[in-house]
C-alpha positions as CSV (number, residue, x, y, z in Angstrom):
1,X,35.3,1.5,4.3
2,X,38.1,1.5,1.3
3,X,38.0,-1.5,-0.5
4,X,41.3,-3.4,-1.4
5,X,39.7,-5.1,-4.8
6,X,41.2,-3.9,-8.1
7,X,38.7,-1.3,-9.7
8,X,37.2,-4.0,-11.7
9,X,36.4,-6.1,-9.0
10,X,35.4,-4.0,-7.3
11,X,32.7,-2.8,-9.9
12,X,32.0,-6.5,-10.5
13,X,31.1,-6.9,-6.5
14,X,28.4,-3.4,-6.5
15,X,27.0,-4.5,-9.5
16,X,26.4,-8.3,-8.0
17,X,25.1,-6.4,-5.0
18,X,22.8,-4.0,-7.2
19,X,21.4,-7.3,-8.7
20,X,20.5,-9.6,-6.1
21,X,18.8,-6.7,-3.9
22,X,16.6,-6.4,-7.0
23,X,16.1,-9.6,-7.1
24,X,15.1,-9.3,-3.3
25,X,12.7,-6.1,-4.0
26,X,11.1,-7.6,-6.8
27,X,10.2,-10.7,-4.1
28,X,9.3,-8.0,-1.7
29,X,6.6,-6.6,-4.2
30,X,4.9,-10.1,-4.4
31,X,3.6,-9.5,-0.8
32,X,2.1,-6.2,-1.4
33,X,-1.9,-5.5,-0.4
34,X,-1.9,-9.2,1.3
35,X,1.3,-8.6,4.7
36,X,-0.2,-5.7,6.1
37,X,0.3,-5.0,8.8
38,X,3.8,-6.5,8.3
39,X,6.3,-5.0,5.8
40,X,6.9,-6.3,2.2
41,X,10.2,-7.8,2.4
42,X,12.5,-9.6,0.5
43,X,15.7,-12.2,0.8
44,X,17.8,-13.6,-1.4
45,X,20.5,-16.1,0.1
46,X,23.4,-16.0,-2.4
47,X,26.5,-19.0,-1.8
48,X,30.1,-18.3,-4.0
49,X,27.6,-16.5,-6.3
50,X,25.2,-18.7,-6.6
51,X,21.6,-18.5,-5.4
52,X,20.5,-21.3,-2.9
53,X,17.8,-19.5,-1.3
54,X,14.5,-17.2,-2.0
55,X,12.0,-16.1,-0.1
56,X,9.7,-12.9,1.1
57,X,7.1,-12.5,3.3
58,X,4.2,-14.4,3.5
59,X,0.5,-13.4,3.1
60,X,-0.8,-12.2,6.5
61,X,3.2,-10.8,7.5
62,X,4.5,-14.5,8.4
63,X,6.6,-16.3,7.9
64,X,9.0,-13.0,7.1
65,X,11.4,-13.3,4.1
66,X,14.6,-14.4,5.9
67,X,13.2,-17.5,7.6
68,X,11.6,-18.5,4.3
69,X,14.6,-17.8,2.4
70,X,16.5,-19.7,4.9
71,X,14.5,-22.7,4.7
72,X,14.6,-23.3,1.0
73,X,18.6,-22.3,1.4
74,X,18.9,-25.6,4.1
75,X,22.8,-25.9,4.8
76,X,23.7,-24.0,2.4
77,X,22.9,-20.8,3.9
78,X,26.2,-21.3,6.1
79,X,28.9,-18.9,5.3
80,X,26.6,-17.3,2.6
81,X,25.3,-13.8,2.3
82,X,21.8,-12.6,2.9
83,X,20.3,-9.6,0.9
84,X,17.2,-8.4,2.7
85,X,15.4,-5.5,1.7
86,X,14.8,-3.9,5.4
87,X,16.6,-4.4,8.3
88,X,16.1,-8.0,9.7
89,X,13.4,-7.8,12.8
90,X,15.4,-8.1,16.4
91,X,12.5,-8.5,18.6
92,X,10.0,-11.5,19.5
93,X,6.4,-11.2,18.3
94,X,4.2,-14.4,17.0
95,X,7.7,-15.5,15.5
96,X,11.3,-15.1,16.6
97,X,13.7,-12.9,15.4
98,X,15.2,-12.8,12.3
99,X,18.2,-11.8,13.2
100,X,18.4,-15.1,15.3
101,X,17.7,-17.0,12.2
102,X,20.2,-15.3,10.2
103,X,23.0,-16.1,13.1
104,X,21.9,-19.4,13.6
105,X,22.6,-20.4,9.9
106,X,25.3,-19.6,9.7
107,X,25.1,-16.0,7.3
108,X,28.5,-14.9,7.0
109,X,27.1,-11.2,5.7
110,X,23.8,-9.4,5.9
111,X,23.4,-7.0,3.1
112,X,20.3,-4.3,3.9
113,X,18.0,-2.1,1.6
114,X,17.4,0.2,4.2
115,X,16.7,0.3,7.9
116,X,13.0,-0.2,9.7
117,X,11.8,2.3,11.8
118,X,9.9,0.4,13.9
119,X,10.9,1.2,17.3
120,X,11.2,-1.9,18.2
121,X,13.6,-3.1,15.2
122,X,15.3,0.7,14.1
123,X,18.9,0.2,14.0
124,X,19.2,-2.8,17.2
125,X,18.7,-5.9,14.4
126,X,22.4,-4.4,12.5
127,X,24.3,-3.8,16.2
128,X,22.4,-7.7,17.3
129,X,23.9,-8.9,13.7
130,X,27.4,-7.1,14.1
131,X,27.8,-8.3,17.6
132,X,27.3,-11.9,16.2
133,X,29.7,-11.3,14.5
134,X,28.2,-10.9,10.7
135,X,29.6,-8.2,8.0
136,X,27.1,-5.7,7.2
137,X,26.8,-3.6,4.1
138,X,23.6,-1.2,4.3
139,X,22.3,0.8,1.8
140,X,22.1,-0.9,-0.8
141,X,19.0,0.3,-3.2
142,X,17.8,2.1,-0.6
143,X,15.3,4.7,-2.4
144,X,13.7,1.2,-4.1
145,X,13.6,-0.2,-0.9
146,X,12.1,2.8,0.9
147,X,9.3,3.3,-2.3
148,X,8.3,-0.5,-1.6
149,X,7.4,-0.2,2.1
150,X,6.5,3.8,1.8
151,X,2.9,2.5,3.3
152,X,4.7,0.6,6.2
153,X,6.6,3.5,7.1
154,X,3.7,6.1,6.5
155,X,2.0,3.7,9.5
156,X,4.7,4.0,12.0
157,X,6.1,7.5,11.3
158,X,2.7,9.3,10.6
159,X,0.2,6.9,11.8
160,X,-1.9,6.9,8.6
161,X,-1.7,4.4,5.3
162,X,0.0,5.6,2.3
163,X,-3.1,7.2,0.3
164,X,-3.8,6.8,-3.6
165,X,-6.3,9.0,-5.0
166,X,-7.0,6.9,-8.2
167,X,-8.8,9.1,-11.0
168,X,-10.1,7.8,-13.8
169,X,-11.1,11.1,-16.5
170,X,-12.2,13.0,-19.9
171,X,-9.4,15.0,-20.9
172,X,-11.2,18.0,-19.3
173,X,-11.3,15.8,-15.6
174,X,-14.6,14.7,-15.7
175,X,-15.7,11.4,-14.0
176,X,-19.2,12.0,-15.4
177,X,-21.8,13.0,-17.5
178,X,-24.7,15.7,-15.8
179,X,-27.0,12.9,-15.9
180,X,-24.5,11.0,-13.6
181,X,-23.3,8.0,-16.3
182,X,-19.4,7.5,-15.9
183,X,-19.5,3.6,-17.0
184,X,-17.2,2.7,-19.4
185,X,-14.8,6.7,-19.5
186,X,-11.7,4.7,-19.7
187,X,-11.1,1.1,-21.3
188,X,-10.4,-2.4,-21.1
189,X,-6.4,-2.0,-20.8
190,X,-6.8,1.3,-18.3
191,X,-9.6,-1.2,-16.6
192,X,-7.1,-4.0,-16.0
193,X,-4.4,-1.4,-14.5
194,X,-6.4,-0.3,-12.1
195,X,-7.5,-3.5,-10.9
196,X,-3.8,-4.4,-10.5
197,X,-3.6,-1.3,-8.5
198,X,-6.4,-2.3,-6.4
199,X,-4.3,-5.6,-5.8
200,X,-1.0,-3.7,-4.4
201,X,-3.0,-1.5,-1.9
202,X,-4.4,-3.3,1.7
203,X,-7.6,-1.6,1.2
204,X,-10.0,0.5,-1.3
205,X,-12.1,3.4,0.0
206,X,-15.2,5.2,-1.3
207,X,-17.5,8.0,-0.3
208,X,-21.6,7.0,0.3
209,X,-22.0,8.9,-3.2
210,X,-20.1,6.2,-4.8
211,X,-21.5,3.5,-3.1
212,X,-24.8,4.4,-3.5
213,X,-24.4,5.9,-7.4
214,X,-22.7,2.9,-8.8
215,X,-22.8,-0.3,-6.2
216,X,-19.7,-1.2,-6.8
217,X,-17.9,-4.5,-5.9
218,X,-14.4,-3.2,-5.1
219,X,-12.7,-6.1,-5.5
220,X,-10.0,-7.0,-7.4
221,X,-10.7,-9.4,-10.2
222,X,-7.8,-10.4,-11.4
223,X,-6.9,-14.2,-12.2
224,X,-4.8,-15.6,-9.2
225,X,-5.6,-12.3,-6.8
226,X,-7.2,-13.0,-3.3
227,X,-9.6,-10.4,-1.5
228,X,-9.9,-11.7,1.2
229,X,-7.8,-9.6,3.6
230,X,-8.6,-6.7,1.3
231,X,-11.0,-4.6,3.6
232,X,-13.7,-2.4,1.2
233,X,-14.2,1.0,3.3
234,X,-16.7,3.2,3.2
235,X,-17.2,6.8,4.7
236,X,-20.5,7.3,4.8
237,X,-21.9,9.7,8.0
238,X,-25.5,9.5,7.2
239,X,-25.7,5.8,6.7
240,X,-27.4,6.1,2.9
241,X,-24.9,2.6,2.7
242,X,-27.7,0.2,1.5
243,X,-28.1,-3.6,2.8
244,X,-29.0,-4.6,-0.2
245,X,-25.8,-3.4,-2.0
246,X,-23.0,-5.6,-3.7
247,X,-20.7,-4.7,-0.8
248,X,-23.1,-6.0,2.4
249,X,-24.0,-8.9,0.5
250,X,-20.2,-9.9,0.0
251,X,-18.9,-8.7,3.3
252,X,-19.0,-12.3,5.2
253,X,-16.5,-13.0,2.5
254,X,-14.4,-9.8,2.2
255,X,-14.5,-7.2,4.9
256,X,-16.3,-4.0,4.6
257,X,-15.6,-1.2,7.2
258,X,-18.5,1.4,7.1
259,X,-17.5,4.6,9.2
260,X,-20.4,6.7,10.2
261,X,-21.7,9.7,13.0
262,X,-24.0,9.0,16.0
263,X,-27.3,9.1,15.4
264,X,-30.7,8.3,16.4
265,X,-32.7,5.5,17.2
266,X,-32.9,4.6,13.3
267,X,-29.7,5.8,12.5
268,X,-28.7,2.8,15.1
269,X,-31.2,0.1,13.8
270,X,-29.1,0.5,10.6
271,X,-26.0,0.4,12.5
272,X,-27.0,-3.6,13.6
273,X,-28.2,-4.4,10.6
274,X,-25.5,-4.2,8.8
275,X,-23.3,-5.6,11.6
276,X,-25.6,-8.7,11.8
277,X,-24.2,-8.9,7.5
278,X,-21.1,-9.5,8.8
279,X,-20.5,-5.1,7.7
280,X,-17.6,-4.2,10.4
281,X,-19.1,-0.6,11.3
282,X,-17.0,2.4,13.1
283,X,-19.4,5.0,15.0
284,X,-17.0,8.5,15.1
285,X,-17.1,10.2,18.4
286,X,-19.7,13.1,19.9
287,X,-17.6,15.5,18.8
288,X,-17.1,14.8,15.1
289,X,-20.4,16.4,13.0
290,X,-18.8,14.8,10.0
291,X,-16.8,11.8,9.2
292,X,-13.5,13.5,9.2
293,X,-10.7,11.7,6.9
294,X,-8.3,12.3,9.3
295,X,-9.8,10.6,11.9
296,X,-10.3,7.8,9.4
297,X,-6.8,7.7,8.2
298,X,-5.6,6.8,12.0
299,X,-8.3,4.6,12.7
300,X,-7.5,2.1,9.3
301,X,-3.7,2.7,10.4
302,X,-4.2,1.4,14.0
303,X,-6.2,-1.6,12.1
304,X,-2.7,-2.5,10.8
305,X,-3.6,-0.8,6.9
306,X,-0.5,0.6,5.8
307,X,-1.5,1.2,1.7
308,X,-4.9,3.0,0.6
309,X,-6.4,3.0,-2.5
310,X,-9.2,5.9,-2.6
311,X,-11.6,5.4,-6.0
312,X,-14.2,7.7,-4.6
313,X,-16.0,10.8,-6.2
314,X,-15.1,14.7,-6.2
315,X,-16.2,15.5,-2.8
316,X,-13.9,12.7,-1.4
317,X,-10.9,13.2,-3.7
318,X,-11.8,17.1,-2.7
319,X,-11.3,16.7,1.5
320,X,-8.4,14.3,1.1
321,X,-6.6,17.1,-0.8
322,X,-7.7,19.3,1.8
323,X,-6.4,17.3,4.6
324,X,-3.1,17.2,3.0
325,X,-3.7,13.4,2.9
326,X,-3.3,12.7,-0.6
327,X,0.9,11.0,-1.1
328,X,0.2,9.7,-4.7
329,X,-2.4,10.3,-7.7
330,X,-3.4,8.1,-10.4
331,X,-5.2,9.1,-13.0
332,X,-6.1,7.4,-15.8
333,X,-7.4,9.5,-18.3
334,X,-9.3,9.0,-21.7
335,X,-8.9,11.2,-25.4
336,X,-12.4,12.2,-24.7
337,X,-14.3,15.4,-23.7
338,X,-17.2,15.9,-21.8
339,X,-17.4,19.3,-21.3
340,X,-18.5,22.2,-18.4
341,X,-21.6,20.4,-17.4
342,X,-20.2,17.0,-16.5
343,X,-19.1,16.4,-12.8
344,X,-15.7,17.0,-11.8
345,X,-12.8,14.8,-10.7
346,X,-12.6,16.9,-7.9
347,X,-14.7,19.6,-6.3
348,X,-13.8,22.8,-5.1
349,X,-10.7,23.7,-2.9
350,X,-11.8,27.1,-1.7
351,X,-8.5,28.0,-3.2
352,X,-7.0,32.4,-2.7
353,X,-4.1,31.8,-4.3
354,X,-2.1,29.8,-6.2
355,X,0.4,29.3,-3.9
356,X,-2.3,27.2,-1.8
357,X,-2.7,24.5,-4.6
358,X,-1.6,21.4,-3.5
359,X,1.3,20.2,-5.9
360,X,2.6,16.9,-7.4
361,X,6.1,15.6,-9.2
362,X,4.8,13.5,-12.0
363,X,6.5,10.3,-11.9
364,X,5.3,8.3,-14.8
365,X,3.1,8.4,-18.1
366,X,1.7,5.0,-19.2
367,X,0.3,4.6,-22.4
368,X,-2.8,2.4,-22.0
369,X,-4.3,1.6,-26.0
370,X,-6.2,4.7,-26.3
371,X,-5.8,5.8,-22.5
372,X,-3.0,6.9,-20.2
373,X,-2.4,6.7,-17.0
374,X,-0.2,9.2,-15.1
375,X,1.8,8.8,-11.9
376,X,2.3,11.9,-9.3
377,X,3.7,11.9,-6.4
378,X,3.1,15.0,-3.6
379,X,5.5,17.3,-3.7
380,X,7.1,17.9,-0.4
C-alpha cells in the first residue's frame, strides 16, 4: 500500500513502528523458559504516541500479552494501536481470544511481528481482526520476532524443541582432563552466562555420564530466576541415574524426567523408586535398544517444551549431531590447553568426507574476562 505522508513522515511513522515492536520483543523475551508451551509474546498499546499500555505473556502461557497490555491500557486502549509480536490468537482455549479482546477495546490498528503457525491461529486472527474492521500492518521486525519464538515454532512445524548444545572448552575442545576433572575449565563471568542461558531454555538435558560423573543440580541460580517449571532431563537407558543424586532429591521441587529402555525385574524396581521421589520416568518402547534422541526430542515436544538446553558430555553432544538435531551451539571456551589425552567435546562422527560435517554460521563472539563464548547457528 503507497503511503500519502511526505517522505519525512513517512520515515518518522517506520521508525515509531521499528521502536515500539522492540519495545514489544524485548517484553516478549521476559517470558522465555517459564510460557512454554505458550509462545513468548509481546504488546505494546501506543495512544497519539504515547504509551498507555504494556504487557507480555505470563509465566505458565496466561494471561497472553494483549489482554495484559489491555488491562494496564484501561480506556485508553480505544482508538489506539496495538503492536504484538505474533499474530493475536483467534481461537478459544483456557482463555478467549485475543483478537476479541483487541476488538472489544476498541484498537483502531493491530500492528504484527510475524504470523503464528499454529493451525489453529495461522493467518484467521488478521482476516477475524480485518473483518472487525481494524487496520493491519504485518511484518514488522519480523526475523526478531521469528528468532524469539524459533522454539515455539520448531514445536509445531517439526514437533521437536529448539536444541542448544552448550560447550564449555580448552582451546583444543576439551571438556576434561584423562582423569575425568573438568570443574572449574571456564570462569566466574562464562559461569554466570551460562546460567542465564539455562534460564531462557524450558528445560536442560544431560546424558547418565554426566549425571553420574558430576551430580549436578541443573538449575538455574540466578537471583530472581524460578525453576520450577524448568524440567531437568536425563537420558539415561541403563538406569545408572542414582537416588541418592542432587537431581532425585530435588525433583518434588523441580521436575526431573528420566527416559530409559525396558528392562528387567530390577531394572523396574529402580523404575518405582525413583517415581515414588517424585522422578517423572519415560520407559522407550520394545523396539528401541537404545534411548534414541529423536524419540526424545518428540516426546519433550508433545510435553509442551519448545526450547532445549543440552549441557551433556561428548557422546551426547556426538548423537545429537548425528541426528541432525543440533539448531544452535554455545560454546564457551577458555585460553587454556589440555591436550590429546583429555576427553573431547564431542566424540566421533564416523565422518568419510568433509562434505558430511555438519556446519554452523557463527552468529556472535562474546568476550567473557578471560573466556569467550561463541554463538552458531546450523547452517541450512
Amino acid at each position: 500500500m503507497t503511503s500519502n505522508l511526505p517522505d519525512n513522515q513517512q520515515d518518522n511513522a517506520t521508525k515509531d513502528h521499528t521502536n515500539h515492536m522492540n519495545s514489544a520483543l524485548d517484553l516478549a523475551r521476559r517470558g522465555l523458559g517459564n510460557v512454554w508451551p505458550n509462545p513468548a509474546v509481546g504488546c505494546v498499546i501506543v495512544q497519539s504516541g504515547r504509551v498507555v499500555g504494556r504487557g507480555w505473556t505470563q509465566p505458565t502461557g496466561r494471561p497472553h500479552a494483549e489482554t495484559e497490555a489491555l488491562r494496564r491500557a484501561g480506556d485508553l486502549a480505544a482508538g489506539a494501536t496495538a503492536y504484538v509480536t505474533l499474530e493475536p490468537c483467534n481461537h478459544h482455549g483456557q482463555t478467549p481470544p485475543c483478537t476479541d479482546a483487541l476488538i472489544a477495546a476498541g484498537i483502531k490498528k493491530v500492528v504484527i511481528a510475524t504470523q503464528d503457525p499454529d493451525r489453529r491461529v495461522a493467518g484467521s486472527g488478521v482476516r477475524r481482526l480485518k473483518e472487525a474492521g481494524l487496520e493491519i500492518e504485518f511484518g514488522v521486525c519480523k526475523s526478531e520476532a521469528d528468532k524469539v519464538n524459533q522454539g515455539f515454532f520448531s514445536r509445531i512445524e517439526h514437533a521437536r524443541p529448539y536444541i542448544t548444545l552448550k560447550i564449555a572448552t580448552t582451546l583444543d575442545g576439551k571438556i576434561a582432563t584423562l582423569s575425568g576433572e573438568s570443574q572449574w575449565i571456564t570462569g566466574d563471568f562464562a559461569r554466570r552466562a551460562a546460567h542465564k542461558l539455562r534460564a531462557e531454555h524450558d528445560a536442560i538435558m544431560i546424558g547418565s555420564g554426566t549425571a553420574v560423573a558430576d551430580d549436578p543440580s541443573l538449575t538455574c541460580r540466578l537471583p530472581g530466576i524460578s525453576n520450577a517449571r524448568r524440567p531437568r532431563v536425563v537420558l539415561d537407558g541403563r538406569l545408572r541415574f542414582s537416588p541418592n543424586s542432587k537431581l532425585a532429591h530435588s525433583a518434588k521441587d523441580v521436575p526431573v524426567i528420566v527416559f530409559t529402555l525396558q528392562g528387567d525385574e530390577t531394572h523396574q524396581e529402580k523404575v518405582e523408586h525413583l517415581k515414588s521421589l517424585g522422578v517423572s520416568v519415560q520407559v522407550a518402547p520394545k523396539e528401541l535398544i537404545k534411548v534414541d534422541v529423536n524419540w526424545v526430542a518428540k516426546e519433550l515436544a508433545s510435553r509442551g517444551i519448545t526450547r532445549l538446553f543440552v549441557e551433556g558430555g561428548g557422546t551426547l553432544a556426538a548423537s545429537l549431531l548425528k541426528a541432525d538435531l543440533v539448531d544452535q551451539i554455545t560454546w564457551f571456551r577458555a585460553p587454556s590447553v589440555i591436550g590429546n589425552d583429555g576427553l573431547s567435546a564431542i566424540e566421533g562422527l564416523n565422518l568419510d568426507k568433509l562434505a558430511e560435517m555438519p556446519k554452523f554460521i557463527r552468529k556472535s563472539l562474546i568476550q567473557l574476562d578471560e573466556d569467550c563464548l561463541e554463538i552458531l547457528s546450523r547452517k541450512r
